[in-house]
N, C-alpha and C positions, 0 to 999 in steps of 0.2 A: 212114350214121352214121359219125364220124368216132370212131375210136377209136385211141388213143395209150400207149402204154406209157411209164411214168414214168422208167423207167431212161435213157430216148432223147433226154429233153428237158433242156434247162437251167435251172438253180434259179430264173431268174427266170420262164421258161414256165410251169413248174409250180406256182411261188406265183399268175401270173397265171391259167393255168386254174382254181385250184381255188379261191382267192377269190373271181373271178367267180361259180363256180359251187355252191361252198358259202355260201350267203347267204341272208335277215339273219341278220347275226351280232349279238348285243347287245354293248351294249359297257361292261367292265371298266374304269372308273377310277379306280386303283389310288394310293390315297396311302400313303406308306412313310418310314423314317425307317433311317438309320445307327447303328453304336454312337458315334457322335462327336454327334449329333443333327441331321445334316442333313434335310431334309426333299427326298424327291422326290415328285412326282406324274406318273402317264403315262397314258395309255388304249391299251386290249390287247381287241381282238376275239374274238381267240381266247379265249372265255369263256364260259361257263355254270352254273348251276345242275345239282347231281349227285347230292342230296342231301337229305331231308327232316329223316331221323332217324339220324344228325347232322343238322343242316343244313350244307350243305358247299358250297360255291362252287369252281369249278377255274379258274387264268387262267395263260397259257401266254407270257413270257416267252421269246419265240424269241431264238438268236444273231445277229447280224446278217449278210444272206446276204453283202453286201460284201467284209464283214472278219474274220467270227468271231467279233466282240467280243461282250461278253454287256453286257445292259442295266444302265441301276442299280436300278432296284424290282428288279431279280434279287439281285444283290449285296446289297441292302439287305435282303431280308424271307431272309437266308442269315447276316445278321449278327444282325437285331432281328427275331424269327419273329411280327409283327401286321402287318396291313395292315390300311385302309380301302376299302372297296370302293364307289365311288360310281355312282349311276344318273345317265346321261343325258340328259337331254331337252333337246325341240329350244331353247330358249332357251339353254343354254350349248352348244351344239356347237361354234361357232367357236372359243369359246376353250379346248374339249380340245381340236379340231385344233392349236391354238397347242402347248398344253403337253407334245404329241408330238414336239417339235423336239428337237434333240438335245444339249441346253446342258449343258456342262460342268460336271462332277462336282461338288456342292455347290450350283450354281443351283438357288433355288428354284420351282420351276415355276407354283406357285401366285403368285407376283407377277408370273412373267414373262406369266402368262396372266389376268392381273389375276380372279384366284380371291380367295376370301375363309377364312384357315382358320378352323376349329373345331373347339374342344379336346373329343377325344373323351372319353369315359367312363371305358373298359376297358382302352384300347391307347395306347398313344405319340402311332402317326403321329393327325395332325391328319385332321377330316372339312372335305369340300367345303359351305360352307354353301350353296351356291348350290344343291345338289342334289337331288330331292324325295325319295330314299330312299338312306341313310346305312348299309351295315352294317359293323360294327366286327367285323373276323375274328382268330382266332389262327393262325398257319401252322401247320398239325400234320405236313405234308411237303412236302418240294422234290425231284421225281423229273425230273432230266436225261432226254431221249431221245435222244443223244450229243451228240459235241462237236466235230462238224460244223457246216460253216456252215448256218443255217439251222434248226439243230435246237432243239426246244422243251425248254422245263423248265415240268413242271406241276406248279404253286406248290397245292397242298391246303389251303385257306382255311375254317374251322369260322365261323362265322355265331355271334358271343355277341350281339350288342344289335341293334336292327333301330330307326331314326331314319326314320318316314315324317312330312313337311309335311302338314300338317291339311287344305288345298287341292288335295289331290290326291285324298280320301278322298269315300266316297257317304253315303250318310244311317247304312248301317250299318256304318260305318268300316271297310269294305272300299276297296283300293284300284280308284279309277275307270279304267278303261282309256282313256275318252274324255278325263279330264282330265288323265295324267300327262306325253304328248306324250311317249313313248318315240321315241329313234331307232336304230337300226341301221347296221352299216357294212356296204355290198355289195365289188364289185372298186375296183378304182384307186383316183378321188377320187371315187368314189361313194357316198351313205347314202339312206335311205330313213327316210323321219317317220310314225309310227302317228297317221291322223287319223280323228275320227270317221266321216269318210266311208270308211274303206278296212277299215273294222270289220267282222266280219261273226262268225257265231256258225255251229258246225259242234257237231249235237248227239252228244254222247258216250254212246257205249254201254258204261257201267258197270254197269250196273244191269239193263241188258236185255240179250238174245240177239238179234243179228240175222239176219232168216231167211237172210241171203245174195245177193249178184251170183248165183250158180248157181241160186239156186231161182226166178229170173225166166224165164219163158218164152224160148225163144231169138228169138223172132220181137223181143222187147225189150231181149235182150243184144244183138243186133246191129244196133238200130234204128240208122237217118240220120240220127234228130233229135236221140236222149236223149244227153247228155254221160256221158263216166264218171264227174261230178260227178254227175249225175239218177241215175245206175242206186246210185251209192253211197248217196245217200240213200235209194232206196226200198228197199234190201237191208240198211240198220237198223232197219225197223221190225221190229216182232217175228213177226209171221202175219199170213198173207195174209187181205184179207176172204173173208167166206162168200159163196157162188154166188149168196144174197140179196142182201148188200149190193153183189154187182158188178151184179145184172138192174136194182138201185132207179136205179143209176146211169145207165143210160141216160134217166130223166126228167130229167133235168137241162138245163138250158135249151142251155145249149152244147153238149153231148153230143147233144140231141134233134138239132139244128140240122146237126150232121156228120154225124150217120145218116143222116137224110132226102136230104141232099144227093149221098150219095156211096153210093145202093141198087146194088146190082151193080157196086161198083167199089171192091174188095177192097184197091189197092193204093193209092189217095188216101186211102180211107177209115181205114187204117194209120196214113199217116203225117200225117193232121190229129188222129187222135188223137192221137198222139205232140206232137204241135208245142201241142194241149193241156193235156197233161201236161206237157212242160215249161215251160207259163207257170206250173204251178199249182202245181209244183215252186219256180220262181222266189221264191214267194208264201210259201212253208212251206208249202203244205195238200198236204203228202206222203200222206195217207192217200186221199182222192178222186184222187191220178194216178198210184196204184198201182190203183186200181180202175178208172178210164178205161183203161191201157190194156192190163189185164186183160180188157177187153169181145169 
């Protein structure tokens, strides 16, 4: 394993390692206004969600590693403390890469990146019409991490109004994950598109105790077949079945089928249970490939 100490590399090694390697990052498109009323608009990766109660958003306004210069949505939400916070999706991403250029103080971005605005509610700067979810924030702080090149200022953003498009929403006006087409920024000129194919659902243990990765037999902690994906999921269910439910298991048609075949032969017999469990893993029927290959 390659391990590198931060002090030894240079600012642009270390934005490129840790870009790369800190990813998806969602992405903050940040509309802002001046006390003179200029309007800027820019997109900032470094962003997330912090916050429920408040509702708080953080997006981090780094210096420039170049020159040390500081951005204008920095300057701007340090003069006028609102910003708008717009969500991405892939049908405008080209034109936030546009609006990330660096146009001179006063250009509005929203033309140069043929954006559309819209007069927010609560706050000054203008919303991205083009966007499916619009929040109108108050800057409640702006914390510097110094004033060095490269160093971030995290802009503390309160969440007042929330602007979701009706077409992005499911029957019970939640919003859809398959329809909002979120994107993400990875390294370089790299992003990634949330499609419904690359969806997938990992159940949350809120609610229940999971008996544990340890309380799997070690012959299945250290199986050849089962992923640390496979062992994670069968170490959230909550108890193991009873010595009943594991003996029923062997009538199972596929179960039968690997018994029979593999009488006296201990160590195939392992690991085609195992290569059965994890198709049935693959499947969701978590409950029957904790009991296969409990057998």
């Amino acid at each position: 394993m390659l391990t590198l100490n931060t002090s030894d590399l240079s600012l642009m090694q270390l934005q490129n390692y840790l870009q790369y390697a800190i990813a998806p990052r969602p992405i903050c498109f940040a509309s802002t206004i001046n006390a003179e009323g200029n309007v800027n608009l820019s997109p900032f990766s470094f962003f997330n969600m912090f916050s429920t109660n408040p509702p708080m958003c953080i997006f981090s306004p780094a210096r420039r590693v170049r020159d040390n210069t500081t951005k204008h949505s920095l300057e701007n939400v340090l003069e006028v403390k609102e910003c708008v916070i717009n969500i991405v999706n892939y049908a405008m991403v080209q034109q936030t890469s546009l609006a990330s250029t660096e146009y001179a103080k006063g250009v509005n971005e929203f033309e140069k990146a043929g954006f559309s605005m819209l007069e927010s509610h609560l706050v000054k700067p203008p919303r991205v019409a083009e966007a499916p979810v619009q929040l109108e924030c108050v800057v409640k702080e702006v914390i510097p991490l110094g004033n060095q090149h490269g160093a971030g200022n995290l802009v503390l953003a309160e969440i007042k109004l929330i602007h979701i498009k009706e077409e992005i929403l499911d029957s019970e006006g939640k919003i859809d994950q398959a329809k909002i087409d979120l994107v993400a920024r990875l390294g370089g000129d790299w992003y990634c598109r949330v499609t419904p194919e690359s969806l997938f659902k990992v159940a949350k243990p809120l609610t229940t105790l999971g008996i544990g990765v340890d309380a799997l037999p070690v012959s299945v902690r250290n199986s050849k077949v089962l992923t640390g994906n496979d062992l994670g999921m069968l170490g959230n269910l909550e108890k193991l079945p009873t010595d009943a439910e594991i003996d029923a298991m062997q009538w199972n048609a596929n179960v039968k089928d690997i018994l029979d075949a593999t009488i006296g032969d201990v160590t195939n017999r392992e690991r085609e249970l195992h290569e059965l469990a994890h198709q049935l893993l693959a499947t969701g029927n978590v409950i029957d490939a904790l009991k296969v290959v409990l057998l």
